[in-house]
Every structure is written in C-alpha cells, then in structure tokens.
FIPA-964573 format. One record per residue: x, y, z of N, C-alpha, C in turn. Coordinates in steps of 0.1 Angstrom, whole numbers, padded with zeros to 4 digits, always signed. Example, Ala and Ser with C-alpha at 12.3 -4.5 7.8 and 13.67 -1.06 7.14 Angstrom:
2
+0132-0057+0078+0123-0045+0078+0132-0033+0078;+0128-0022+0071+0137-0011+0071+0129+0000+0079;
***
This chain:
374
-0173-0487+0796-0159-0485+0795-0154-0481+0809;-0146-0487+0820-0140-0484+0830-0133-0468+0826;-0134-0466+0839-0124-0454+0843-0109-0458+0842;-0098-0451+0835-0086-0455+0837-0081-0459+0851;-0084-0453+0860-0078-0461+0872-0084-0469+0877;-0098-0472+0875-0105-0487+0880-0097-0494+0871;-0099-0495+0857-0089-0502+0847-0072-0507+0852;-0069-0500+0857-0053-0500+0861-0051-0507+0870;-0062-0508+0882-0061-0516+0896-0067-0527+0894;-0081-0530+0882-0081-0544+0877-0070-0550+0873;-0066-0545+0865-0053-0553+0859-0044-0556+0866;-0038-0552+0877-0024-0555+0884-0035-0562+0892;-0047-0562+0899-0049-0572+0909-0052-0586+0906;-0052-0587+0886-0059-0600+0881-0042-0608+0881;-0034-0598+0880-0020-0609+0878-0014-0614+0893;-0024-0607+0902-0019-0615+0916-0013-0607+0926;-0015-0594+0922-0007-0583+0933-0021-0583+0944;-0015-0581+0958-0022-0577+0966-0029-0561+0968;-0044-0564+0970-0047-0552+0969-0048-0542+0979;-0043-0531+0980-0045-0519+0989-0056-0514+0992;-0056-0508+1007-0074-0504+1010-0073-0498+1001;-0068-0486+0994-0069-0473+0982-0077-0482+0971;-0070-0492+0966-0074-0498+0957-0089-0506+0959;-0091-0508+0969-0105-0515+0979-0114-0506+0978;-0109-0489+0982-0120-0482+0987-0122-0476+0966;-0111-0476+0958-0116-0473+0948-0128-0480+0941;-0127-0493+0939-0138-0504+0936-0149-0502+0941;-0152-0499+0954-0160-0502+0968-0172-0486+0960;-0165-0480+0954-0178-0458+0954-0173-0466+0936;-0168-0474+0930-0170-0473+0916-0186-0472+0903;-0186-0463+0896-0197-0458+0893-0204-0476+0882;-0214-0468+0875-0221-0480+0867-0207-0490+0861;-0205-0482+0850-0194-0485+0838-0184-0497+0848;-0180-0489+0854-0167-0500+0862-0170-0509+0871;-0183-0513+0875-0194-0523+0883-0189-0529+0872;-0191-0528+0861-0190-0538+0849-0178-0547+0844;-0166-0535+0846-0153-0541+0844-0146-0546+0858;-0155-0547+0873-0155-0555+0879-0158-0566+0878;-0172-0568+0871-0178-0581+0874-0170-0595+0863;-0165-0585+0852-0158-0591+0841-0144-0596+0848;-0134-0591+0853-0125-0594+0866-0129-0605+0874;-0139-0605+0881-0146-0612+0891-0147-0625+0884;-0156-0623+0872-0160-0638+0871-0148-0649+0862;-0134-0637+0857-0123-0640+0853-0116-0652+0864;-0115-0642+0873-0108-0649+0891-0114-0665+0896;-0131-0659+0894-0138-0672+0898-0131-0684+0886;-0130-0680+0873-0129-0697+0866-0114-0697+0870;-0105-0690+0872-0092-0691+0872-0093-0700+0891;-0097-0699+0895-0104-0705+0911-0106-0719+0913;-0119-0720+0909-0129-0727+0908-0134-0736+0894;-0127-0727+0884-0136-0734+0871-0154-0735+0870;-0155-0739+0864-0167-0739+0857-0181-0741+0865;-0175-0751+0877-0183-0756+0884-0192-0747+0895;-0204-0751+0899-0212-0740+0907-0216-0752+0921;-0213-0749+0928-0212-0759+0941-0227-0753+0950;-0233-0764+0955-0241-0767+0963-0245-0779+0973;-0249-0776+0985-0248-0784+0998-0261-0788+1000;-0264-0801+1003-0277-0804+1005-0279-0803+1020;-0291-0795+1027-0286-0790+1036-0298-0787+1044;-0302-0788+1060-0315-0782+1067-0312-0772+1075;-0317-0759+1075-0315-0749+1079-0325-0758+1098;-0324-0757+1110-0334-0755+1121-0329-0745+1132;-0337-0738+1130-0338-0725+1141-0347-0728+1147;-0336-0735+1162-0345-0741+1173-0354-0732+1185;-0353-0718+1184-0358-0711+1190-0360-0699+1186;-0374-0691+1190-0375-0675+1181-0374-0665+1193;-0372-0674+1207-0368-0664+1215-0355-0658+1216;-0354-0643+1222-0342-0640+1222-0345-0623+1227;-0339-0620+1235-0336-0609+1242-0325-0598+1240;-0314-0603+1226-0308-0596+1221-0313-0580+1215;-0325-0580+1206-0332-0569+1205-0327-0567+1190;-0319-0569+1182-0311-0565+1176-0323-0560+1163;-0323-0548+1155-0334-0536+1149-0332-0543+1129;-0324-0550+1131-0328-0557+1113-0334-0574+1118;-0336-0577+1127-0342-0588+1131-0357-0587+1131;-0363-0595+1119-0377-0596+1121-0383-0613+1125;-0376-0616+1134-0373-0633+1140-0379-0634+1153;-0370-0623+1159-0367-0631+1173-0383-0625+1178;-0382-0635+1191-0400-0629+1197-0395-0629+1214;-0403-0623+1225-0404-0626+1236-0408-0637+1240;-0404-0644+1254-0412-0659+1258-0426-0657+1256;-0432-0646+1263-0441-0647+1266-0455-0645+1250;-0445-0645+1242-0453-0638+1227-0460-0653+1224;-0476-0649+1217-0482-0664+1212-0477-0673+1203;-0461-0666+1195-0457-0675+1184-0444-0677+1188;-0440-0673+1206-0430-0679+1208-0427-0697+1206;-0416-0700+1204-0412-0715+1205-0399-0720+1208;-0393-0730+1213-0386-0731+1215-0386-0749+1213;-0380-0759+1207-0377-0771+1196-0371-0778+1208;-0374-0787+1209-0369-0801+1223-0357-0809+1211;-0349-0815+1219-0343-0825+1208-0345-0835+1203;-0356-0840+1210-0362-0847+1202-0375-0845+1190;-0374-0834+1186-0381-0826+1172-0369-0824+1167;-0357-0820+1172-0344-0810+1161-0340-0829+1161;-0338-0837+1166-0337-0851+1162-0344-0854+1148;-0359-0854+1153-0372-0856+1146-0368-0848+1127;-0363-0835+1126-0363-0828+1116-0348-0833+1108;-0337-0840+1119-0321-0841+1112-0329-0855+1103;-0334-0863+1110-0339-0878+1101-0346-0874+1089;-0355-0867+1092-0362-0859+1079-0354-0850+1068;-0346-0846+1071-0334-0843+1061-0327-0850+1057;-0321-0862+1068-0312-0875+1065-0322-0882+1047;-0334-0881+1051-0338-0889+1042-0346-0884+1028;-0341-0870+1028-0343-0862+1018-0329-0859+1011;-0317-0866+1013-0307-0866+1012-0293-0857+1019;-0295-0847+1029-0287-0837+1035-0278-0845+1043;-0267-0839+1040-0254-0842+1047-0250-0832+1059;-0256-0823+1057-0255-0813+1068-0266-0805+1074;-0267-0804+1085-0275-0796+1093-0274-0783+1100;-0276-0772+1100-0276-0755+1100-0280-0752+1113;-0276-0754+1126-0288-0749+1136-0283-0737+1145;-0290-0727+1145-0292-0713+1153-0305-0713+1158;-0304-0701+1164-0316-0699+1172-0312-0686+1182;-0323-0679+1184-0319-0670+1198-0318-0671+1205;-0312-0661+1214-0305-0665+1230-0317-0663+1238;-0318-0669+1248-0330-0674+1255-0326-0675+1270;-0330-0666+1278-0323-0662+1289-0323-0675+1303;-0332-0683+1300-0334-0696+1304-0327-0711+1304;-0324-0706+1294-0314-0719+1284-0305-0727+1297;-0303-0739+1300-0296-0743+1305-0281-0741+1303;-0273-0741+1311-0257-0737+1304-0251-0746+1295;-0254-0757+1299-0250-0766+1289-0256-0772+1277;-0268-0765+1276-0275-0765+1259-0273-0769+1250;-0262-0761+1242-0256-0760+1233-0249-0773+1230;-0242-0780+1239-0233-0788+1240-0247-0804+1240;-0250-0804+1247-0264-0811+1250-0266-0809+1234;-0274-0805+1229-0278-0808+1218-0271-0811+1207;-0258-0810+1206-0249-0816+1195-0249-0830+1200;-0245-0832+1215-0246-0845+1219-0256-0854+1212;-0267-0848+1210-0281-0853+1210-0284-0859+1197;-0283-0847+1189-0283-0848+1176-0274-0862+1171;-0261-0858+1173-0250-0869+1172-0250-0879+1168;-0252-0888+1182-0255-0897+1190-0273-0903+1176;-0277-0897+1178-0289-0899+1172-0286-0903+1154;-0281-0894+1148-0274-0894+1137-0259-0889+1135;-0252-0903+1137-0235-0899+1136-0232-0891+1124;-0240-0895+1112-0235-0893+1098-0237-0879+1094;-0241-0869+1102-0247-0857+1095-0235-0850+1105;-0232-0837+1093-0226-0828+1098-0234-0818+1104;-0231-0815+1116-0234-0804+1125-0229-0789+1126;-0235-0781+1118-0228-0767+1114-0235-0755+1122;-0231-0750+1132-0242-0749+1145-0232-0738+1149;-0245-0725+1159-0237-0715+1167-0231-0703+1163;-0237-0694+1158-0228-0683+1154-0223-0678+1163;-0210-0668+1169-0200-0665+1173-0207-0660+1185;-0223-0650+1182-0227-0648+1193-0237-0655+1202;-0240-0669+1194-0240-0683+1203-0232-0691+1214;-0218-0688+1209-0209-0696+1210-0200-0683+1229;-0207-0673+1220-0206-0663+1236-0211-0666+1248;-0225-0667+1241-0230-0672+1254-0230-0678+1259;-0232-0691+1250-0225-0704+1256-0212-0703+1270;-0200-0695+1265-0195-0692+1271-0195-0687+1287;-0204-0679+1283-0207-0673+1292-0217-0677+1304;-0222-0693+1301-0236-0696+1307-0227-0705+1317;-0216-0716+1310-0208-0720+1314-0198-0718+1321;-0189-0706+1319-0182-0702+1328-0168-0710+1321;-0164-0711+1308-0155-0721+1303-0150-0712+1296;-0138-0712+1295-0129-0703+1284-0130-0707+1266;-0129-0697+1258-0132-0702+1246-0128-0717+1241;-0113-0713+1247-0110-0730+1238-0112-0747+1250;-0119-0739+1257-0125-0752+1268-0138-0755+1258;-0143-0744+1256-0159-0743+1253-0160-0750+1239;-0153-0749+1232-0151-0754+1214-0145-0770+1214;-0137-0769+1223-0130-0784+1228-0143-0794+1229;-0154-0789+1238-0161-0796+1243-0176-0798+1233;-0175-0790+1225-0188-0788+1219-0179-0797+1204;-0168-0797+1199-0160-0807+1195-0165-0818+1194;-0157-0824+1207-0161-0838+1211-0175-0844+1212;-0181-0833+1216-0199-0838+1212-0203-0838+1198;-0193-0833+1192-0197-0837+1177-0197-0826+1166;-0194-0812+1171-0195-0805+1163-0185-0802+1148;-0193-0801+1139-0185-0799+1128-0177-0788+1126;-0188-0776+1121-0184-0768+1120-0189-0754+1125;-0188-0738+1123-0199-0728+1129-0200-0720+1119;-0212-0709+1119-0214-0703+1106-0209-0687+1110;-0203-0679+1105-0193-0672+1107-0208-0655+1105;-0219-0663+1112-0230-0649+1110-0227-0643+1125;-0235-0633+1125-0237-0623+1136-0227-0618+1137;-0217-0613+1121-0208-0608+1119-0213-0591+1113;-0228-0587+1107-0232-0581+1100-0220-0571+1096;-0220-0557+1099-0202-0552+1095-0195-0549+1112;-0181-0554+1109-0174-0552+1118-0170-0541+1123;-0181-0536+1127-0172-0522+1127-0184-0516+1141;-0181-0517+1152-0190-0512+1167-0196-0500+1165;-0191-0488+1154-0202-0478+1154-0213-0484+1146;-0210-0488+1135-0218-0494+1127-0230-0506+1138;-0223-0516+1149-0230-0523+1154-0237-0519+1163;-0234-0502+1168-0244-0502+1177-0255-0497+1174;-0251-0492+1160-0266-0484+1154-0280-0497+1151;-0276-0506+1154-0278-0521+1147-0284-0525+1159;-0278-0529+1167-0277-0542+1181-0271-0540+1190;-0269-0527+1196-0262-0523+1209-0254-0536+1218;-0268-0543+1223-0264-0556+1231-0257-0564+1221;-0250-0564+1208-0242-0575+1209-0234-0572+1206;-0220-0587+1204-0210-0587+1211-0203-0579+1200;-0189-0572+1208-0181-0568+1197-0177-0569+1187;-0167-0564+1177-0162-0564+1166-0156-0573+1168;-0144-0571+1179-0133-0577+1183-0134-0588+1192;-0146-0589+1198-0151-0601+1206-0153-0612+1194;-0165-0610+1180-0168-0618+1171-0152-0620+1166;-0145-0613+1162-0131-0618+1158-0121-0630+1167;-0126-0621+1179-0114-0634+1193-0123-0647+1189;-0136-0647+1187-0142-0663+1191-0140-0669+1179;-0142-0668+1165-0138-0672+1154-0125-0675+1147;-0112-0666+1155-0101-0670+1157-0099-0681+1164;-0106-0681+1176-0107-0694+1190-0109-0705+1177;-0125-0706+1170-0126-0716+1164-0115-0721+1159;-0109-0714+1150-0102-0719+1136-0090-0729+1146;-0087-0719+1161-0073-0726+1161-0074-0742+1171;-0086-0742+1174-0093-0756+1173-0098-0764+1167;-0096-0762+1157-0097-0768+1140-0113-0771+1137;-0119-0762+1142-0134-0757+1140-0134-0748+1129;-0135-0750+1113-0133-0739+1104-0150-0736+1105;-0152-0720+1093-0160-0712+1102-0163-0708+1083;-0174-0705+1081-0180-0698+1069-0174-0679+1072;-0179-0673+1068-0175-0659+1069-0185-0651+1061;-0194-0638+1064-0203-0632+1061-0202-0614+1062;-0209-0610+1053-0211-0597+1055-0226-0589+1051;-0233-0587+1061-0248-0582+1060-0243-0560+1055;-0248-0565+1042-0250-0545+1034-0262-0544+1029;-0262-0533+1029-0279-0525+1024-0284-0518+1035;-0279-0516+1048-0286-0506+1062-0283-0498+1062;-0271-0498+1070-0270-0482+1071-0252-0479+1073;-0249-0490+1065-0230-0484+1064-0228-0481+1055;-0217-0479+1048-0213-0472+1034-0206-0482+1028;-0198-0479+1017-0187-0489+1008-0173-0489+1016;-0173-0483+1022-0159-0482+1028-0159-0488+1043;-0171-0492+1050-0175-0504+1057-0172-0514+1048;-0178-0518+1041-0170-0528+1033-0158-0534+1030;-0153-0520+1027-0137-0524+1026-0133-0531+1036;-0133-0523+1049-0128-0522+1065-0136-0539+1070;-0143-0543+1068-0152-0554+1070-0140-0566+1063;-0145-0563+1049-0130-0576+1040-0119-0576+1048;-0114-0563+1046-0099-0564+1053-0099-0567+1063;-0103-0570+1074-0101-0572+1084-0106-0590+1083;-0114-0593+1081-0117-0608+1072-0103-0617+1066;-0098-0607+1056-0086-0608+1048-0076-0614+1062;-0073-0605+1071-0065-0609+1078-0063-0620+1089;-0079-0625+1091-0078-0637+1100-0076-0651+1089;-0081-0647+1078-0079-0657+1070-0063-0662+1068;-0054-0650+1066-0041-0647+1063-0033-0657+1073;-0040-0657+1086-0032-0660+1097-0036-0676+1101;-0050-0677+1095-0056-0692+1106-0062-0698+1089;-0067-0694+1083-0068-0701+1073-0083-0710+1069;-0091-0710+1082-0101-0713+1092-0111-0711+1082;-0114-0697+1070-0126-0694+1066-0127-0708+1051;-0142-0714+1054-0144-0718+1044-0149-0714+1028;-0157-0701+1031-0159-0695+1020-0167-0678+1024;-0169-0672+1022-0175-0657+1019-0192-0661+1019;-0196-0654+1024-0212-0650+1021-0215-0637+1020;-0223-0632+1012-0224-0614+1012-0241-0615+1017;-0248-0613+1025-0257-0611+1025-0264-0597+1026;-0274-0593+1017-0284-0585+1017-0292-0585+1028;-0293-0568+1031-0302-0571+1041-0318-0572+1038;-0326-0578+1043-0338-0577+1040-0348-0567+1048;-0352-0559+1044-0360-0547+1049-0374-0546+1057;-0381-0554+1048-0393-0556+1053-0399-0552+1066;-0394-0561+1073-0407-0566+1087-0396-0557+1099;-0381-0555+1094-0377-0548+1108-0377-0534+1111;-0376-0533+1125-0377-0523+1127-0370-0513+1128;-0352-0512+1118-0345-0506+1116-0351-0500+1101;-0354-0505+1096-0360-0503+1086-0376-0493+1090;-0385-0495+1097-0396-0489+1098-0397-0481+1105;-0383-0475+1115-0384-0464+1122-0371-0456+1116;-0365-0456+1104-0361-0450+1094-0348-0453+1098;-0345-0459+1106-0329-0460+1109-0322-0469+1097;-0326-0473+1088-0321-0482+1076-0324-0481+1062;-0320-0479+1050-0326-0480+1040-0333-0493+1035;-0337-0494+1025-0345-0505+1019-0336-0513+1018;-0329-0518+1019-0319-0527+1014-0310-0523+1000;-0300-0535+0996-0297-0530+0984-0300-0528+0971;-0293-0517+0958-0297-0521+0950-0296-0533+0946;-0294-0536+0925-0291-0543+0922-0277-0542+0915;-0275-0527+0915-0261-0524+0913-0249-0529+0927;-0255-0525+0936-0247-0529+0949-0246-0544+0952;-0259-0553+0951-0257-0565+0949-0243-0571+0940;-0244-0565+0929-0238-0570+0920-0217-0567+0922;-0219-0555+0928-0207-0548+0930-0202-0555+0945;-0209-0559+0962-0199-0565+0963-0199-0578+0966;-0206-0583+0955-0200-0600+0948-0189-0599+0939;-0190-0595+0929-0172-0588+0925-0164-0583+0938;-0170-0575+0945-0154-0573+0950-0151-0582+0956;-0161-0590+0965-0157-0601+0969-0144-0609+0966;-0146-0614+0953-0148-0624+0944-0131-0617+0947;-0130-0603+0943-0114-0600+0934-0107-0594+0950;-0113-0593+0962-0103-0589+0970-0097-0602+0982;-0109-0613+0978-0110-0622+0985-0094-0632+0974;-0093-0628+0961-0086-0638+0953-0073-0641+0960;-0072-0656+0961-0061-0661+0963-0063-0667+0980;-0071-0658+0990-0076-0660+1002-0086-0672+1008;-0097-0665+1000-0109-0674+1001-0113-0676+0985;-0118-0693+0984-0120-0698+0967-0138-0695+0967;-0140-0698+0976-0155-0696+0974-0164-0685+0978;-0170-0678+0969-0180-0669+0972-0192-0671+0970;-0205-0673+0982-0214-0680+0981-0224-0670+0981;-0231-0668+0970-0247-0660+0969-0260-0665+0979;-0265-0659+0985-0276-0660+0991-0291-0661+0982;-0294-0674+0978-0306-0671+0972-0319-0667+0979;-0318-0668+0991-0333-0667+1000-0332-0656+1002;-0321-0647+1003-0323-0633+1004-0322-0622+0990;-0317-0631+0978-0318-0624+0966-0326-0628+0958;-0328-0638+0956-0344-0648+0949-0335-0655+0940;-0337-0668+0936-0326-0676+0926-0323-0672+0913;-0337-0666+0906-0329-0656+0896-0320-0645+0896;-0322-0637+0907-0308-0628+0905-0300-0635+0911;-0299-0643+0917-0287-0651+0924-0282-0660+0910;-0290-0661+0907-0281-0671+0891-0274-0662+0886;-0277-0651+0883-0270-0635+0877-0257-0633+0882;-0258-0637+0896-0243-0634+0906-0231-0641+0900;-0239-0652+0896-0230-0663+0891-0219-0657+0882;-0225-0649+0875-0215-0642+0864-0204-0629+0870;-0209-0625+0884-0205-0617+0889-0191-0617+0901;-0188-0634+0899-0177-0642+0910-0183-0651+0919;-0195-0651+0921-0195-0666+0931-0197-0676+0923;-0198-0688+0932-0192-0701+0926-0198-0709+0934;-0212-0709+0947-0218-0715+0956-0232-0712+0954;-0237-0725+0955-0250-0716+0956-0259-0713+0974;-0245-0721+0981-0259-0727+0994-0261-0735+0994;-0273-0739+1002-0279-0753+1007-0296-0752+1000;-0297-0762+1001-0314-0766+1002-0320-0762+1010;-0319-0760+1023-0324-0753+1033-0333-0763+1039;-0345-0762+1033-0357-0775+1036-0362-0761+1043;-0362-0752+1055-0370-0741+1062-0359-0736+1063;-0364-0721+1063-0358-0707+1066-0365-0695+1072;-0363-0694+1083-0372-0690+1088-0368-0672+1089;-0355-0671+1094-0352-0657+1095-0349-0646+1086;-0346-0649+1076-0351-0639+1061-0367-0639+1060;-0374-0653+1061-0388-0653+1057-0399-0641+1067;-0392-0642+1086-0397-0632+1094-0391-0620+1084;-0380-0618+1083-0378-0600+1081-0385-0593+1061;-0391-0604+1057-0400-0602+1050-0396-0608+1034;-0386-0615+1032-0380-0624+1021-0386-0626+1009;-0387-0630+1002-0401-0631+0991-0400-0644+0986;-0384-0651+0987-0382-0663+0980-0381-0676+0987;-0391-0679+0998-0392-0691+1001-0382-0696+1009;-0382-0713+1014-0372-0715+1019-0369-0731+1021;-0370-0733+1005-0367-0746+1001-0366-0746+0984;-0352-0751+0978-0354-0752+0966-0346-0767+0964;-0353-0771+0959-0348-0790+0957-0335-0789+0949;-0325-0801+0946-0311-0798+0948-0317-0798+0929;-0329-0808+0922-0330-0801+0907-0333-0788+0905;-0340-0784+0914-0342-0767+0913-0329-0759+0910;-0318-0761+0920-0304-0753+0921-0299-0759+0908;-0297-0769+0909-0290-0772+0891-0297-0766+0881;-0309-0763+0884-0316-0759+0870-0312-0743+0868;-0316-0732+0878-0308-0725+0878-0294-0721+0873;-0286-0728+0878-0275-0731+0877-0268-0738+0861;-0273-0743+0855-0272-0750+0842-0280-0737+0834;-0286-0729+0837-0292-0717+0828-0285-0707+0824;-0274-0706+0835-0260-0696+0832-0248-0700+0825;-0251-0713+0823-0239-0721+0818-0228-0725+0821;-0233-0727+0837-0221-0735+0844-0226-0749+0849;-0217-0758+0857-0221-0771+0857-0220-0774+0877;-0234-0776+0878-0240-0780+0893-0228-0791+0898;-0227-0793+0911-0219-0801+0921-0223-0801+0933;-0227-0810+0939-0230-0813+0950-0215-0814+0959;-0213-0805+0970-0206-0806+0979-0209-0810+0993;-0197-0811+1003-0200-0809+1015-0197-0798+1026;-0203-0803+1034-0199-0785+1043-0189-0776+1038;-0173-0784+1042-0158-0784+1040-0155-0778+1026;-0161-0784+1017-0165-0780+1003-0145-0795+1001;-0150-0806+1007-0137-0815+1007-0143-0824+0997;-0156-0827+0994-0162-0837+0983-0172-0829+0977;-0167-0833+0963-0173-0821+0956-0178-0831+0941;-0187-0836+0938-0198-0846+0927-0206-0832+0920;-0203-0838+0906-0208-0837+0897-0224-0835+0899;-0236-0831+0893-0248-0834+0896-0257-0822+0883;-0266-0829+0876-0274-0824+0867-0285-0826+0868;-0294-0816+0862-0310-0818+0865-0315-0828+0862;-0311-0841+0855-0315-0850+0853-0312-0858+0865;-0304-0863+0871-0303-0865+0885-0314-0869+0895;-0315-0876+0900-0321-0878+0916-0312-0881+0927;-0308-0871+0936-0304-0875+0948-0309-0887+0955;-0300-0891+0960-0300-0908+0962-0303-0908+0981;
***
C-alpha cells in the first residue's frame, strides 16, 4: 500500500501534470510499498506509450580499441599501449566484423573505444568513411560525447564543423554514454580527467541541432544518491524539452566487479534489486510524455531480471550485441550475445509481443520466436 503522498503525486502525474523536483525527489528515497505503486504507474504510462510491444535492434556492439588514458575508476576495459592485451582494430577488421553482422542480420553497428593518445586526428571521421563506403546499408551509431571531444579536440574543428563532417562520412547516429551522473562532484569522484557535465551537455546539444539524434543514459549503483538521479533526469528532461534529439533513456547499472572504484572502497557493489526496479519506474513516469522509450540493459542486468523490468516501464530491450566487451571487463556475468529468438523468448515470457526495430526506433516489425531473421 503506497504512502498517501507517493499515492497523490502518482495520480496527478498519470493524468499528465508535469512533475516537480519535490515530486522527483519524493519517488527517488520512496520505501518498498511505493517502489510498487511506482512500478504499477510505470508500466500503466509504458502501454499508454508504447502498447504492448517490446522493441529490439539487431545490432554489433565493436570496441575498436582497449586503449585509453582516461583512467576513469568504474572502468574495467581500458588498458595501457604498452599492456599484453592491449589492441587497437584496423578498418579493415571493424570492415571485416560490420559484414559479419551484415550477414547475421544487423542493421546497425555500435562503435566506441578508448581515447588513444596516438590516434590520428582524423580517425574518427576516417573510419565512418571506411565503414560506409564498405557497407552503405548499415547504420553507424558511433562516439560517445567524450569521443566526439576529442575528436574535437585532435582536429582543431568546432563542434558543429566536427558533426557536419563526421555526417557526411556517414554517420548515423551517437550513443548519449560517458554521461554516467551529471553532476562534476559526482564525476570527479569517478574520472577526474573527463569531460564536464556541461561540456557532455554542449556536445549532445551540438548533436541534436545537426540532426545527429543521440540515445541518453544514466550509470547508478556507485557512489551518488537518489537525488543525483533526480538532478541527472532533469536536466536530461530539459535538453529533450528544447532539441527533442533523445531517442530513448537507458538506465544502466553499474557493474562492480573488476573496477577499481569498487576495490579501493570508493563504490558500492552496485545496485540492488529494489533500486534497479525503482529507477526504471521513475524513468518510465518522469520521462512520460518526453522520452517513449525506456531501454533495460540486459548485459548489465542478465535477461531475466531484465524481462522483470519489462513490467517496471521499459519497452526496449537493446541490441544483439554479437560482443560486449566493457561490462564483460568490469566483471558482467551475462555474456554478450543473445540471438534476436533468444530476446523474443524472453520477451514473450512476460507477455508482451517482440518487434524488431531500427536505430531511430522509425521501423518497427513485428517478430516471434518462431521466426528467423532473414
């Protein structure tokens, strides 16, 4: 049974009022009982959204490089050049890998990697070229914000030179990570060296108003509180408000394991499964009306509680992946590949109905475990 005032701010937020941080930060410290009459809200919002349907992207994660000099303390990925498991992927392998997903059925391709102090300046741009050129047909979903810095930076090109150009080579879209929470106390306890709050906001603005739209994420379970959260959405809330740019919400869990925010006590274990559950509802109910999609992370929560989420307001499941490498370093447990029958099967277990989308989430098919991708 909710608390009367969790009860009271569910109700006026399901008929469409906008919600106040008060109302954000109430949700955000809400005890067991009202997690509940969240998630009941939540998954109200989602069919009123979305309907019935549970959306998935057939998809290749390549993280072309494990080098990176960033340092950042929940990263169990990045390596020195000089380390024996350093690597760094020529384009003609990240070529080699897009054909191999071409013919596994993926429409889109995922590529990050760490900053690599070597990198030619025009890298980034070069390799979309590459890709492209090689396979016109695949979408190129590439560069998180603090990619897209450097880039910047290597170049010497102002944001909307730099996005213009990496455009025209072909780029689709960018994935709205290396956002973890927005908030610079929170990021320096995290990753001193990277880029701002307000830096990651200028470059993902830059995107949108280049008609570069951008996914949107939030890494919990280290070491911020529920009221980072709030301050995180809202400020999310408001670029969306203005540019319109976000394709969908990601909440990701942090994974504990292998880093060393975690092993030199600076981090908790990650989250519960109460917290998991709590902000995918909030998600779900502060994002309503803003953002339609809230996508669960299965590689970081494992497909069975991610099918769980389902009930809790998301409405995505992700990609296929085909490899995943950077949950798998920070110590992940669930692999990083699940076939597009696998996600419907899942997905048909909660009793909603699978759909194969695209990046854009603009073509959206039907698709059941009886099925073979074509």
């Amino acid at each position: 049974m909710a608390s009367p005032e969790v009860k009271e701010i569910l109700e006026r937020l399901a008929t469409g009022s906008e919600p106040s941080r008060d109302d954000a930060l109430t949700l955000a410290y809400a005890n067991e009982n009202d997690i509940e009459a969240m998630v009941v809200t939540a998954d109200q919002m989602r069919y009123e959204t979305v309907g019935q349907q549970v959306t998935f992207t057939l998809n290749r994660n390549i993280n072309f490089t494990n080098v990176c000099f960033v340092g950042c303390s929940f990263c169990g990925f990045s390596r020195t050049k000089n380390a024996k498991d350093a690597y760094f992927l020529t384009f003609e392998q990240m070529i080699q890998k897009t054909q191999e997903a071409i013919q596994l059925g993926a429409t889109e391709v995922c590529i990050q990697g760490g900053l690599e102090e070597s990198m030619a300046p025009t890298h980034y741009i070069d390799m979309v070229k590459a890709i492209k050129s090689a396979h016109p047909e695949i979408h190129i979903h590439a560069f998180s914000p603090m990619e897209i810095d450097y880039g910047v930076e290597k170049t010497g090109m102002n944001l909307d030179e730099y996005f213009q150009t990496l455009k025209t080579a072909g780029l689709g879209s960018i994935p709205g990570t290396a956002a973890e929470i927005l908030d610079d106390r929170i990021r320096q306890k995290l990753s001193p060296v990277k880029l701002t709050a307000d830096r990651w906001e200028e470059i993902v603005r830059a995107a949108h108003r280049n008609g570069i739209r951008s996914t949107s994420t939030m890494m919990y379970g280290h070491v911020e509180e529920p009221s980072d959260w709030v301050n995180h959405i809202f400020r999310l809330r408001n670029i969306q408000k203005d540019t319109g740019g976000f394709t969908e919400f990601v909440p990701l869990g942090f994974i504990h394991y292998e880093t060393h925010a975690y092993k030199f006590g600076r981090a908790r274990a990650g989250a519960t499964y109460d917290e998991h559950k709590k902000v995918h509802a909030l998600s779900r109910i502060l994002f309503h009306g803003l953002i339609d999609n809230i996508q669960l992370s299965w590689v970081k929560l494992g497909p069975d509680r991610g099918s769980e989420l389902l009930l809790a307001g998301a409405n995505d499941f992700g990609g296929t992946l085909m490899e995943e490498n950077i949950s798998k370093k920070a110590g992940s447990l669930f692999g990083e590949y699940l076939s597009a029958e696998e996600i419907a099967a899942y997905i048909e277990k909660v009793g909603r109905f699978p759909a194969i989308r695209d990046t854009l989430y603009s073509s959206i098919t039907p698709f059941t475990v009886s099925q073979k991708v074509k």
